[in-house]
N, C-alpha and C positions, 0 to 999 in steps of 0.2 A: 478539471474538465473531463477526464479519462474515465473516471468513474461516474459523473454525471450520465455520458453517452452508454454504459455499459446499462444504464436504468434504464434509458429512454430504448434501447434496442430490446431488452426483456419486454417492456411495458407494450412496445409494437407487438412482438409477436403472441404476446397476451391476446391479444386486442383490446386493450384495456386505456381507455385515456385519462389523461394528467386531473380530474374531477374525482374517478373513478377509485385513483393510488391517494388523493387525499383522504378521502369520506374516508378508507380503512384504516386512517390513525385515531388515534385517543388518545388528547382531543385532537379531534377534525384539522387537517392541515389546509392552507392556504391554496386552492390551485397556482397561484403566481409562487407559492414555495416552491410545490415540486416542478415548475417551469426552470425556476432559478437554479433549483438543484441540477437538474437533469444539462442545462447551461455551458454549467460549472461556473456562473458568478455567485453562487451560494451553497457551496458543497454542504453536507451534511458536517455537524460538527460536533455530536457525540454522539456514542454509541446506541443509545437508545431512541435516538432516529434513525440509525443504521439496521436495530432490529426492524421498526414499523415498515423499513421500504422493503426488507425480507419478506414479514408477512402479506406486502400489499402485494409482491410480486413474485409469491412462491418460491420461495429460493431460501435454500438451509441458509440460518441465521448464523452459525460459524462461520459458512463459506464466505460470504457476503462481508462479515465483519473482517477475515483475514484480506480478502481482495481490498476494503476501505483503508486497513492500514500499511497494507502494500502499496497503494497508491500514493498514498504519503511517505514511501521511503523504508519502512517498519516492515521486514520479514518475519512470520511467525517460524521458531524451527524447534527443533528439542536441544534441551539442554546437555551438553557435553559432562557436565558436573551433577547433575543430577535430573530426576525423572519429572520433567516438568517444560511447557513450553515457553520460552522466552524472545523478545521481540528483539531483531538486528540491524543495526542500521543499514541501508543497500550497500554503500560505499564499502561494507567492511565483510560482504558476501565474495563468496567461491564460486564459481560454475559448476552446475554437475558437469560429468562426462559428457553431455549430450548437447549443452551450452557451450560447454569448453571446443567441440569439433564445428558448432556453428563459428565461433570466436575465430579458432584458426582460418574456415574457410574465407570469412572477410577479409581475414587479415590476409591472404593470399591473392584473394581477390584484388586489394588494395595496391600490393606490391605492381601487378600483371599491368594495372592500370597507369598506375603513376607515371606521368616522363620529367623531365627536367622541369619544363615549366608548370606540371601540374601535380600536386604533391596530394596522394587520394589518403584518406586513414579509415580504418573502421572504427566501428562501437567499442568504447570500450569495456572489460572484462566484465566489471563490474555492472554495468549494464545490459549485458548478454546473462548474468547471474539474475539479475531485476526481471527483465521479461519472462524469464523461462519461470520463476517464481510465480508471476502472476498469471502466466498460461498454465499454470499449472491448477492454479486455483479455479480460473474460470470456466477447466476443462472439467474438474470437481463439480463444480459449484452448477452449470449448466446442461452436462448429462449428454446423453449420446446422442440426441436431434441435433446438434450445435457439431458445428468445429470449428476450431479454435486452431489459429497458428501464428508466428511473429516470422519476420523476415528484414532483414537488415539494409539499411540504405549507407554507402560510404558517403563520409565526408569530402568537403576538397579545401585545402587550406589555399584561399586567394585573398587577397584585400577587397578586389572587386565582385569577382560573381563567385565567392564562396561559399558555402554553406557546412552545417554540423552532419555531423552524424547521430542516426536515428535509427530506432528498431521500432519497426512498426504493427501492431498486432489486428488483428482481423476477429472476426464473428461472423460464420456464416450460420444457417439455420437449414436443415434438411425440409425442403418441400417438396420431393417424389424422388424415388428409387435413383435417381441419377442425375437430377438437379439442385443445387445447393444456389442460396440467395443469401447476398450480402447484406448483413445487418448495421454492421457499422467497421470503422478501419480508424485507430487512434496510435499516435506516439505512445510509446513507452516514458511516462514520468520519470524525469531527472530530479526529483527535489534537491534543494538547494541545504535547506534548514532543519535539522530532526525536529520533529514533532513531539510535542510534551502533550500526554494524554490529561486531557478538560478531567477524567475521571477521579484523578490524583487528587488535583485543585479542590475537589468536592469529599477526598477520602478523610475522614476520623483520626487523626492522630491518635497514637497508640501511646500507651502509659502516663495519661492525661499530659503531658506536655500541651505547652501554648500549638497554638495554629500553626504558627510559623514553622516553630519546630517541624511538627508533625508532618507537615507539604515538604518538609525538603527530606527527613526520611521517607515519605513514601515513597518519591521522586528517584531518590538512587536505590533503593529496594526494588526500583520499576528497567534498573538497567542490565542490560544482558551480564551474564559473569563474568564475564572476563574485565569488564568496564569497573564491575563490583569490586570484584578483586582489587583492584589497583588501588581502588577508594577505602578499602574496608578498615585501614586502622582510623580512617575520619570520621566515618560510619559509625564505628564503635565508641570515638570520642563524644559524639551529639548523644548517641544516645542515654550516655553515663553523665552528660551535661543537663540532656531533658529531664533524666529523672532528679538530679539534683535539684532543678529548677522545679519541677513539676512538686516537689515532697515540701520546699519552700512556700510555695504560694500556700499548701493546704495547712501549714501549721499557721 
């Protein structure tokens, strides 16, 4: 839904309506598509619908692509092991510095609040790592008429009127020298599930291996290094297995 509202807020200050962001795909998109996208009961669900909504709504096509897989949980960052960028799941993300003193101040906040009966927590780390990731992008991706900020709401752990904890991120839009209008204000996505890229599904197994094969190397060739690492004497087994299989079939 986060990303849906992040279209429908660009597409306003366009002025461009939901007829307008279909006609510029090819082929031609449903208006009730991008109804359902912008929603978020039919997010976008590969990549190269994520370019078309780039193009329909001027916005770099990288940006846009890292903010759709941020939204899904998926950090794009550099690789520690070599020069290359690899996708993180949020869960397994660090705060920068600047997360990390948001982090602390909740978590102060939290303490200051709490009494016996009312037990307040903040966001957690990892979640404070998530936001800042995707204001980071949106702050990229939308340019300096925009500002962009998150701000944290404490939880309260009760049975009855409790609630989570939230970071909340914002869009406003510069309309005169010293008024700024609100575009839209959405939760920071907690995904639940990592995301397995549609892209994979569709990729060429390599060294003619069957299908099978192939979707499950490209699958862990598709996981950050350190994930790799762990897996890599299995890695290396499939592959010495595909080709076996694969030099079978052609004799």
């Amino acid at each position: 839904m986060a990303f849906g509202r992040v279209l429908q807020a660009v597409r306003k200050h366009l002025s461009k309506n939901q007829a307008d962001v279909a006609a510029s795909f090819d082929p031609k998109l449903s208006v009730a598509a991008v109804s359902m996208a912008e929603s978020g009961n039919r997010p976008p669900k590969t990549e190269a619908i994520v370019r078309g909504y780039a193009a329909a709504l001027e916005l770099d096509e990288d940006a846009l692509l890292d903010l759709w897989w941020a939204m899904q949980g998926m950090v794009a960052l550099e690789s520690e092991t070599d020069e290359r960028v690899v996708k993180q799941w949020w869960r397994e993300l660090r705060p920068t510095v600047d997360a990390s003193h948001d982090l602390h101040r909740a978590e102060t906040a939290a303490k200051t609040r709490s009494t016996p009966n009312d037990d307040y927590y903040a966001p957690s780390a990892a979640l404070f790592a998530l936001a800042d990731a995707i204001y980071g992008i949106l702050a990229r991706m939308l340019g300096g008429s925009w500002r962009v900020s998150y701000r944290a709401e404490l939880g309260l752990r009760e049975p009855a009127d409790g609630h989570l904890a939230v970071i909340n991120i914002e869009l406003q839009v510069q309309v005169s020298d010293e008024s700024l209008e609100m575009m839209v204000t959405f939760a920071c996505p907690e995904p639940v599930t990592r995301p397995f890229p549609a892209e994979l599904m569709r990729a060429k197994p390599q060294g003619g291996s069957s299908p099978e094969v192939g979707w499950i190397l490209n699958a862990l060739m598709a996981m950050p290094a350190r994930e790799r690492a762990a897996v890599a004497g299995f890695i290396h087994g499939l592959r010495e297995g595909s080709s076996l299989y694969g030099a079978g079939e052609d004799q």
